[in-house]
N, C-alpha and C positions, 0 to 999 in steps of 0.2 A: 115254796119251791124246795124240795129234796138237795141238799149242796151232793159235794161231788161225791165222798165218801160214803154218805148213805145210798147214794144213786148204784155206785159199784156195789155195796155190797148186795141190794136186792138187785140188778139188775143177772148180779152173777149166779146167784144163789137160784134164781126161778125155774129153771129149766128142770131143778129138782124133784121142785113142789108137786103135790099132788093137787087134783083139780078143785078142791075144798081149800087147800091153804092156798093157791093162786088167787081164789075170790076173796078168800078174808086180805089177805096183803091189800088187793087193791080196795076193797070195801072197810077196810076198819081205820081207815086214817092212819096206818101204820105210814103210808109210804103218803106224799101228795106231789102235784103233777108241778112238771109234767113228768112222765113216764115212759124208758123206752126197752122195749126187752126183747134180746134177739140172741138166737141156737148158736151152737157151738162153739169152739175156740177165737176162730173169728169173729165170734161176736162184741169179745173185747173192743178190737180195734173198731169197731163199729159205731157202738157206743160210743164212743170216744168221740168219733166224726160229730154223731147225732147229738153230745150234748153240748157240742162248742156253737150248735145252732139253738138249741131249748133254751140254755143256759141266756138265754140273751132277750126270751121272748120270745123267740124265731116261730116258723111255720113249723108245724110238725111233718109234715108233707116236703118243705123244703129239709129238714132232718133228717127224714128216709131216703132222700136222693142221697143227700150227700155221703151217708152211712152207705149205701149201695156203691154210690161211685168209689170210694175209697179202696170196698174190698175188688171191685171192677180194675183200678187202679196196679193192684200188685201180684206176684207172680205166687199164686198157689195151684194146688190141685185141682180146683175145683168148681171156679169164679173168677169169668173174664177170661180174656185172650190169651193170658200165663197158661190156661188150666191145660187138663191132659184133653186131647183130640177124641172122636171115634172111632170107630175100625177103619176107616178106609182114611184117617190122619188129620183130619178135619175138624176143629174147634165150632161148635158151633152153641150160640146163647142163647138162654131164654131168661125174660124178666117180665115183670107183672107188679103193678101199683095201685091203688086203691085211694081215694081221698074220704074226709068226713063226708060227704055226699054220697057215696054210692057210685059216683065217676068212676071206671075205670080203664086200663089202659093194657096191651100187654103186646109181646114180639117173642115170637121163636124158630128156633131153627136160621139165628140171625147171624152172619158172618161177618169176619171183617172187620166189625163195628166195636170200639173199644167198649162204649157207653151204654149197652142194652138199656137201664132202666131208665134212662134221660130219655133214650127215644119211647120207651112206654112211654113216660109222661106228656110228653109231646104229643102223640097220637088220641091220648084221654082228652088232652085238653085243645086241641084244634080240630079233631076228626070227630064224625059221629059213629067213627069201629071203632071195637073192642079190642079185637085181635087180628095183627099184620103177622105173617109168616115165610120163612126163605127168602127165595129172592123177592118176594112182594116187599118185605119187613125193611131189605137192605137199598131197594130202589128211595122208598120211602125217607130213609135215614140221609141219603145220598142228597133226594133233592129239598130236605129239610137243612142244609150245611153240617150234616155230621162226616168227618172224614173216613176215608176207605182207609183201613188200615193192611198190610202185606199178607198177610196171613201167615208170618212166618212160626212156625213153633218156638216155645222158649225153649231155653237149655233143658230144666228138668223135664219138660213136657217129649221133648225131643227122645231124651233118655227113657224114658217111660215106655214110648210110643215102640222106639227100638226095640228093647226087653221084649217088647207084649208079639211083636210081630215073629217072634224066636218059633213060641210056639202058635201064636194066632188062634187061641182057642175060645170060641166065641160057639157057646152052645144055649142058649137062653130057653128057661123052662117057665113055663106058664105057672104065675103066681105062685112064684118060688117062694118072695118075700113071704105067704102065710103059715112056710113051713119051716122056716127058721127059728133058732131059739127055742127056748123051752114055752114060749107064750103059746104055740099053737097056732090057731086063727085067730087070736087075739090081738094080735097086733103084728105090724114086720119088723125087718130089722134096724127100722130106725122110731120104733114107737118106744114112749118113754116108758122103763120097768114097769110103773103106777098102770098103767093103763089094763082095762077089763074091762070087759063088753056089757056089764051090769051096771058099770058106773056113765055116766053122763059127762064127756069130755066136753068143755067149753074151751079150751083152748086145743089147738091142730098142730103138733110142731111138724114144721114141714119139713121136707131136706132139704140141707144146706143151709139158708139162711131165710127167717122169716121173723120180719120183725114189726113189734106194735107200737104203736108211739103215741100219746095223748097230750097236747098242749095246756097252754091255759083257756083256750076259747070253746074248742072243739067236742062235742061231746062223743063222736062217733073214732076209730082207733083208726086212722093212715096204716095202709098194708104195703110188706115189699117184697117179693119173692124171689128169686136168683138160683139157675142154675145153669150150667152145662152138661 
């Protein structure tokens, strides 16, 4: 098992990698499991969640909840009920979980609900859907015991929300992302520099936060997706 130091420093460094040194890390015995690697800034705190579960043995799957809940948990831009609203002021979540099996679970367009990826997992694992959505998503959370929460905006989100309404400018161009950056079609504005349409990407970094995680039992990677 990776102690903590080596775990930080590959888990921070990958996002870098190109998709030849992603395969050698995990293929050459450089790193050994369990493994957990997840996008952005937040991803620290993530990690962090997710190794105080591995670190112990834990489930890799309960790893990624908890790593989800965490950033669920706290007031950012961008993840959970903190994050900024849409145009009509309205927070609304999506989450998506995957286990070693191929089970999967997912809810969007979910209000209210602090916990988006708790109720994925819920749905993976007691329902035979895939995917609950809107009010379907939150009836569901509701008579599962997850609490309604007020829907109130946070402070920053509040502040945001105000700003944006000044001027309201909501003009959306059809796959705008492909023409951003100097990549071209090559990727949007959230695809990693490395990337080229020649090359054979094995890993997806998604937005926001996507993250992989390998146990010691498990062969197959627990997936967790997050946004609003």
């Amino acid at each position: 098992m990776a102690n903590r130091r080596s775990f930080l420093k590959y888990s921070l460094g990958i996002p870098f990698l190109n998709s030849n040194a992603l395969n050698n890390l995990f293929n050459d015995g450089s790193v050994t499991k369990p493994i957990v690697v997840s996008t952005w800034d937040s991803g620290i705190q993530a990690n962090n969640e997710a190794w105080k579960v591995l670190s112990k043995n834990g489930y890799a799957l309960d790893a990624v909840e908890k790593a989800a809940n965490a950033l669920e948990n706290t007031i950012n831009c961008c993840v959970g009920l903190g994050g900024n609203p849409d145009r009509d002021g309205f927070v609304t979540l999506d989450a998506s979980i995957m286990d070693e099996k191929l089970n999967c679970g997912a809810v969007t367009f979910l209000e209210k609900i602090k916990n988006p990826i708790t109720v994925a997992r819920h749905l993976m694992e007691h329902t035979p859907h895939v995917m609950l959505s809107g009010a379907g998503a939150q009836q569901y959370a509701l008579q599962n015991g997850f609490a309604l929460e007020d829907g109130k905006l946070s402070e920053d989100a509040r502040k945001t929300y105000q700003n944006w309404l000044k001027k309201s400018n909501y003009e959306p161009q059809i796959n705008i992302e492909q023409q951003q950056g100097s990549r071209g079609n090559k990727g949007g504005p959230f695809a990693p520099p490395f990337l080229k349409t020649e090359v054979q990407i094995t890993i997806r970094w998604e937005r926001l936060l996507w993250m992989l995680m390998e146990d010691l039992l498990e062969p197959v990677l627990p997936v967790v997706w997050l946004s609003n």
